[in-house]
Backbone as CSV, one residue per row, in Angstrom:
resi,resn,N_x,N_y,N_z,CA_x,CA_y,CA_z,C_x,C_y,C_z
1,UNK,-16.943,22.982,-16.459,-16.083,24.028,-15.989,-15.416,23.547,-14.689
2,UNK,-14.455,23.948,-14.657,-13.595,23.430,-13.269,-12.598,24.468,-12.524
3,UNK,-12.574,25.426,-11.051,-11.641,25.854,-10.949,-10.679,25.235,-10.137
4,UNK,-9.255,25.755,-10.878,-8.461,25.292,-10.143,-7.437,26.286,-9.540
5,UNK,-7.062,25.794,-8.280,-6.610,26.628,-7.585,-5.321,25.727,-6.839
6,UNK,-3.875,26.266,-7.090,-2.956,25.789,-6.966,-2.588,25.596,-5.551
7,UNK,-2.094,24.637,-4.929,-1.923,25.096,-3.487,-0.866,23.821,-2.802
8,UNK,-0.191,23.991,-1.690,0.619,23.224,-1.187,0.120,22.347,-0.063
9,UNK,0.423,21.249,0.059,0.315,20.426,1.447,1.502,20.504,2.181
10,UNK,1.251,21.007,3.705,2.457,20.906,4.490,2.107,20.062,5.767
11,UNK,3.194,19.266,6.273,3.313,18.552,7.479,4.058,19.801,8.168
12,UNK,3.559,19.765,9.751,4.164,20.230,10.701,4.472,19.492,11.609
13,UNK,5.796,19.800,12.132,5.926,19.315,14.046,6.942,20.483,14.375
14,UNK,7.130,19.889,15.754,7.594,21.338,16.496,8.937,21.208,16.018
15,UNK,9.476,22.538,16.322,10.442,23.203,15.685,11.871,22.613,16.083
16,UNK,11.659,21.761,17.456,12.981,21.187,17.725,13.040,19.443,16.949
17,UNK,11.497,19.030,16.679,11.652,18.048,15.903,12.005,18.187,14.108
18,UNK,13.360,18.694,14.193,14.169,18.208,12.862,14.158,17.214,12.051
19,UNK,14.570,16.309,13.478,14.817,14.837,12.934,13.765,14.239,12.193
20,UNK,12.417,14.510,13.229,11.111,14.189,11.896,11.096,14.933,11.024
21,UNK,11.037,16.059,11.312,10.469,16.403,9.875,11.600,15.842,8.256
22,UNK,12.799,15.956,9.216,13.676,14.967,7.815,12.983,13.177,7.436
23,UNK,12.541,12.676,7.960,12.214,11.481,8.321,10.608,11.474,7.424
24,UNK,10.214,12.210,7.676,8.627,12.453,7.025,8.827,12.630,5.749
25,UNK,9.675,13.815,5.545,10.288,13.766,4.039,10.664,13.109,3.024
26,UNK,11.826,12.835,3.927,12.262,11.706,3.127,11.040,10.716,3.035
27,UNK,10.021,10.080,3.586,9.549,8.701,3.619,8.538,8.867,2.552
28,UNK,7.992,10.292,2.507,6.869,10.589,1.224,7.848,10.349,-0.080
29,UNK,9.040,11.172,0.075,9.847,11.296,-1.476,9.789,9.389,-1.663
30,UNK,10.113,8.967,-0.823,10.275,7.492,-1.532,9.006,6.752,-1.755
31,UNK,7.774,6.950,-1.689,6.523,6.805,-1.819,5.890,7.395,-3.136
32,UNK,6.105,8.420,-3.086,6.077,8.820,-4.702,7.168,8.415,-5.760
33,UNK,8.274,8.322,-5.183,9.391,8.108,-6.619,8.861,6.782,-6.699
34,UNK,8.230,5.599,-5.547,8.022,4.498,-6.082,6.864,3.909,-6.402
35,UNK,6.206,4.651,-6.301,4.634,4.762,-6.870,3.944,3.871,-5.994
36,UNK,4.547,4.266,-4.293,3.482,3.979,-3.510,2.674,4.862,-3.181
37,UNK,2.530,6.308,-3.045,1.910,7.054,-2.731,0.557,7.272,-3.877
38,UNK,1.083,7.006,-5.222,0.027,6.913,-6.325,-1.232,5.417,-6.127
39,UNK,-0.536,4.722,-5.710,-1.443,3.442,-5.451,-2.406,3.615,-4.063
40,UNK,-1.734,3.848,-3.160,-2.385,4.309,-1.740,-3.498,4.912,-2.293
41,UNK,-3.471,6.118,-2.480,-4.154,7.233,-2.828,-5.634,7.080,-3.930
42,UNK,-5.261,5.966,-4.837,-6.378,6.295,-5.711,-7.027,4.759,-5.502
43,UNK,-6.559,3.777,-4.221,-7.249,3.032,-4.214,-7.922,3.473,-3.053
44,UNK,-7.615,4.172,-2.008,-8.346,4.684,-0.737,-9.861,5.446,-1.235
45,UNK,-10.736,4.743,-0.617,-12.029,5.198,-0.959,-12.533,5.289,-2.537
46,UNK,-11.908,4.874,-2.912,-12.117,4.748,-4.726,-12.020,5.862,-5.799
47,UNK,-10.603,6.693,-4.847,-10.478,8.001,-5.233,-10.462,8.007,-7.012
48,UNK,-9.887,6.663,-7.361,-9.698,6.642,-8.994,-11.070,6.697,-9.859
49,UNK,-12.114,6.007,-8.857,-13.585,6.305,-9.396,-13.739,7.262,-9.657
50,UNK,-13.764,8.394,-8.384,-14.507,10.046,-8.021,-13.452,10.104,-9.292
51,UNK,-12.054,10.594,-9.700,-11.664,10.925,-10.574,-12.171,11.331,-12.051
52,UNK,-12.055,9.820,-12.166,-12.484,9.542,-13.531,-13.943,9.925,-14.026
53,UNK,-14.721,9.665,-13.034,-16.567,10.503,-12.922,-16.552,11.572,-13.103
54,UNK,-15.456,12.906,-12.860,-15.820,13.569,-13.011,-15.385,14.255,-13.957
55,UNK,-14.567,13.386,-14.445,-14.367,14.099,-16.349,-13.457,14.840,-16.169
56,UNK,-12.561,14.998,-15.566,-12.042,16.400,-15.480,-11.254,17.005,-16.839
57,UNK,-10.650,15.764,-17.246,-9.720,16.528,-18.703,-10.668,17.119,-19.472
58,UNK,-11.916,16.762,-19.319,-12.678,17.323,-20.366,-13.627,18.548,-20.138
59,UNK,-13.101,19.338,-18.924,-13.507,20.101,-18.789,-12.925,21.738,-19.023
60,UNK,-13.526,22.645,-18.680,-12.685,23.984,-19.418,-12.245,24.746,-17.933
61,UNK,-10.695,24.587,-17.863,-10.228,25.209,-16.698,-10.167,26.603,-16.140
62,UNK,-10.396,27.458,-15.592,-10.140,28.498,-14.797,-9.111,28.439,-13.745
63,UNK,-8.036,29.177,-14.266,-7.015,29.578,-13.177,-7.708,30.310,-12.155
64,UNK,-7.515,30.396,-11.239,-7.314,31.085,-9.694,-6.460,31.356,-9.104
65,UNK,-6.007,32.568,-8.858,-5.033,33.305,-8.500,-4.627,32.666,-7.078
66,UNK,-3.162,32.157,-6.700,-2.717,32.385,-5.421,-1.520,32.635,-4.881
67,UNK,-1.325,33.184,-4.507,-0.373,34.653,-4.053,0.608,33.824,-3.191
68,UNK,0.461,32.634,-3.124,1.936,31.662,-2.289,2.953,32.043,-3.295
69,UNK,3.876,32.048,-2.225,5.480,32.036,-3.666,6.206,30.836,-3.445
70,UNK,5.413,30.072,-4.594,6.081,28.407,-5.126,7.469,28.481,-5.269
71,UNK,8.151,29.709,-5.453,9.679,29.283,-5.847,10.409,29.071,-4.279
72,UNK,9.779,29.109,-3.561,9.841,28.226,-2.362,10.302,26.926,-2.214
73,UNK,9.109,26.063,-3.222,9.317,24.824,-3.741,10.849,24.365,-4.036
74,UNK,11.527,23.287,-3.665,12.657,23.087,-4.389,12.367,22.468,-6.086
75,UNK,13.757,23.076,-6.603,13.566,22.851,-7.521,13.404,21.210,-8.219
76,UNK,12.410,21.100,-9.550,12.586,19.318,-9.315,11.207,18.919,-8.899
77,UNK,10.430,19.476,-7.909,9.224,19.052,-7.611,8.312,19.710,-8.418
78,UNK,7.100,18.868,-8.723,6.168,18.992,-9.549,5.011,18.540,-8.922
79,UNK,3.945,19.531,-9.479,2.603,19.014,-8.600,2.097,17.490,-8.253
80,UNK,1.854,17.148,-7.286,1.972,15.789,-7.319,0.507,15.364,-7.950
81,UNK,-0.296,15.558,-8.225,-2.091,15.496,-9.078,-1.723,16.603,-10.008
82,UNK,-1.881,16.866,-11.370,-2.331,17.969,-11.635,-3.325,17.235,-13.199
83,UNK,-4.453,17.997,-13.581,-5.178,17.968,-14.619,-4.513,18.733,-15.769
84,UNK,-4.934,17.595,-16.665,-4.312,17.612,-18.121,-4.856,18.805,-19.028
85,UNK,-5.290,19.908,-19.421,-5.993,21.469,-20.203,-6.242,20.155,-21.532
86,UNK,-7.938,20.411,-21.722,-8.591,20.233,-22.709,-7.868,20.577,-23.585
């Protein structure tokens, strides 16, 4: 059994730093479109191990309600991890 519970990662800086936060943005979008952020990630600490150990496709999911409003999200983005429903 596995719950999952949908949720966002946000970077902050202060409100007059624009310029970063465009800069941060942008530098993740090109990290994922180039599948550096996928490599980072599942070789750091052997995240692809813990993954795969724990079976997850093969487990039976439970939604969990959360009351963020994703259409926030621009359109185009997609969860960046999400598990595959048995």
């Amino acid at each position: 059994m596995l719950f999952r519970y949908r949720s966002a990662i946000y970077y902050f800086v202060r409100a007059e730093d624009e310029k970063l936060a465009n800069k941060i943005q942008q530098a993740l979008l090109v990290l994922i479109k180039n599948g550096t952020f996928d490599k980072i990630f599942y070789e750091f600490n052997d995240h692809q191990k813990i993954i795969n150990d724990a079976n997850l496709e093969q487990r039976h999911i439970i939604e969990l309600q959360n009351d963020v409003d994703f259409s926030l999200i621009p359109s185009g983005f997609k969860p960046w991890y999400d598990i595959k429903p048995s």
